[in-house]
C-alpha positions in Angstrom: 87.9 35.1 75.5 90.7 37.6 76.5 93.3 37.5 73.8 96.7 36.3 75.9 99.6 37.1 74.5 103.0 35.0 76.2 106.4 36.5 75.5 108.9 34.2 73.2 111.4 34.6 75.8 109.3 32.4 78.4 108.4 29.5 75.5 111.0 26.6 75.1 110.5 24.9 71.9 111.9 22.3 70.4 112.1 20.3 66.9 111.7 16.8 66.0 111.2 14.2 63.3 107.7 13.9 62.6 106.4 10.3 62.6 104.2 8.8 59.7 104.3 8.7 56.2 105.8 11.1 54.5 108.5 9.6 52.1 112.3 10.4 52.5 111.3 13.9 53.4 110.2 12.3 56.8 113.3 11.0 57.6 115.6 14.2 56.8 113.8 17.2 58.4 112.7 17.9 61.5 109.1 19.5 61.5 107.7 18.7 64.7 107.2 21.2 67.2 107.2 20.5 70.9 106.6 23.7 72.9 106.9 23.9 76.8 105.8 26.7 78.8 106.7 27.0 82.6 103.6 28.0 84.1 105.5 28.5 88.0 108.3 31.2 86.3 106.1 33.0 84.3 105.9 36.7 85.4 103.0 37.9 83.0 100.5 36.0 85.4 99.8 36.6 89.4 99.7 33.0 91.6 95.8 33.1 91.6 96.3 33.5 87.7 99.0 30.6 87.9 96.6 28.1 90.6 93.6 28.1 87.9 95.6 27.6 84.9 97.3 24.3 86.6 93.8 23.3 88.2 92.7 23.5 84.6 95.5 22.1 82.8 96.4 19.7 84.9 96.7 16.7 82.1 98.8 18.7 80.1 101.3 19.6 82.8 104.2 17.7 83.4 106.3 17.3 86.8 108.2 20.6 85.7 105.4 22.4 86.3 105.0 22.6 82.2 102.5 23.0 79.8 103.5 20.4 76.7 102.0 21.2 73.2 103.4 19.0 70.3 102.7 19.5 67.0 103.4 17.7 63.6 100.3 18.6 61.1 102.1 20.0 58.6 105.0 19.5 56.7 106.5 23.1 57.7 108.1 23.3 60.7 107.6 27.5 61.1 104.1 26.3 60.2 104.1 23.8 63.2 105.7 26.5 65.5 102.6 29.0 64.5 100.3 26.5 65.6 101.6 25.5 68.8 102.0 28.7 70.2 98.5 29.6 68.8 97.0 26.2 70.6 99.2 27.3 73.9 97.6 30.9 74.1 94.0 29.5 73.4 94.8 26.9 76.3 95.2 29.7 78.2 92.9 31.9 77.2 90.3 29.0 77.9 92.0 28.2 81.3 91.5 31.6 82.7 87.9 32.4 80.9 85.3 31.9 84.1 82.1 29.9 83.4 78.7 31.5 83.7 77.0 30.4 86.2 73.7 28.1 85.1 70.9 29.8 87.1 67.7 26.9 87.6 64.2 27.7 86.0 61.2 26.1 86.6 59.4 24.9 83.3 56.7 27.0 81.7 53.2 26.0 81.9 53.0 25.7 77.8 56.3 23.2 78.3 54.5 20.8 80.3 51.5 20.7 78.5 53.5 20.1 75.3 55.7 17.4 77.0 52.0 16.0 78.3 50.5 16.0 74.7 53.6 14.2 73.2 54.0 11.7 75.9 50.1 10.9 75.1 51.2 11.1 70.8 54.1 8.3 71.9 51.6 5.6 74.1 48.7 6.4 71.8 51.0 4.9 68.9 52.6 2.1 71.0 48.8 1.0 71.8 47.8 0.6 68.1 51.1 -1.6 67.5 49.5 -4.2 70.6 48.8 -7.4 69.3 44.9 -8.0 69.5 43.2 -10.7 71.9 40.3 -12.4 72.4 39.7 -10.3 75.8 40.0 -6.9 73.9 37.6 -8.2 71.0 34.6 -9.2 73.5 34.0 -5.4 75.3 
C-alpha cells in the first residue's frame, strides 16, 4: 500500500468523554477522539481519487460527505489522536489500493487424482462404519 499522508489542516477533530469504566478519571477528562475528514474539499486527491474512496467507504461516510473515525482505546487522548489519524490514512491507503485481478486455472492432473484418492479414503471408511445385514452376510 502507498503510504498517504493528509495534511492537519483538512482533519477536524474533536474530544469527548470516553464511555466505560474507568473510575473518576472517566468522568473528568476527555480522551476520546472523533476525527472527520471531508473527502469532497480535499485538494491532495483528483475526483476519480475522491469517487473510489466514497464507493469504498461508503459506511463510514456521513451526509457531509465525511469520513468519521472515533477512538477511545486508551486513556491518552494525544494517544487516541495518533491512532485515529493513523486508522484514517490506512482507510485510505486501503480505499485507493487496486485489487489483483484473480486469473481462472484449470486443476492439475496430480490434483484430481489426489482429490479422487481421498474421496475413495472418505467412502471406504464410511462403508466399514455400515451396520451389517443378513443380505451382506449370504454373498
Amino acid at each position: 500500500m502507498n503510504k498517504i499522508n493528509i495534511p492537519d489542516h483538512e482533519l477536524r477533530i474533536e474530544t469527548a468523554r470516553s464511555g466505560g469504566p474507568g473510575g473518576q478519571n472517566v468522568n473528568k477528562i476527555e480522551s476520546k477522539v472523533q476525527l472527520r475528514w471531508s473527502v469532497g474539499e480535499s485538494g491532495i486527491f483528483d475526483e476519480r481519487e475522491k469517487e473510489r474512496i466514497r464507493r469504498v467507504l461508503t459506511h463510514r461516510l456521513n451526509q457531509d460527505d465525511e469520513v468519521m473515525v472515533d477512538v477511545e482505546e486508551e486513556r491518552s487522548q494525544a494517544q487516541n489522536r495518533e491512532t485515529a489519524i493513523a486508522r484514517l490514512h490506512e482507510l485510505v491507503a486501503a480505499a485507493l489500493a487496486h485489487k489483483k485481478i484473480r486469473r481462472r486455472t484449470r486443476p492439475t492432473r496430480a490434483s484430481k487424482e489426489r482429490r479422487l484418492t481421498e474421496k475413495k479414503k472418505i467412502a471406504e471408511r464410511k462403508r466399514g462404519r455400515r451396520e451389517i445385514t443378513a443380505s451382506d452376510t449370504t454373498q
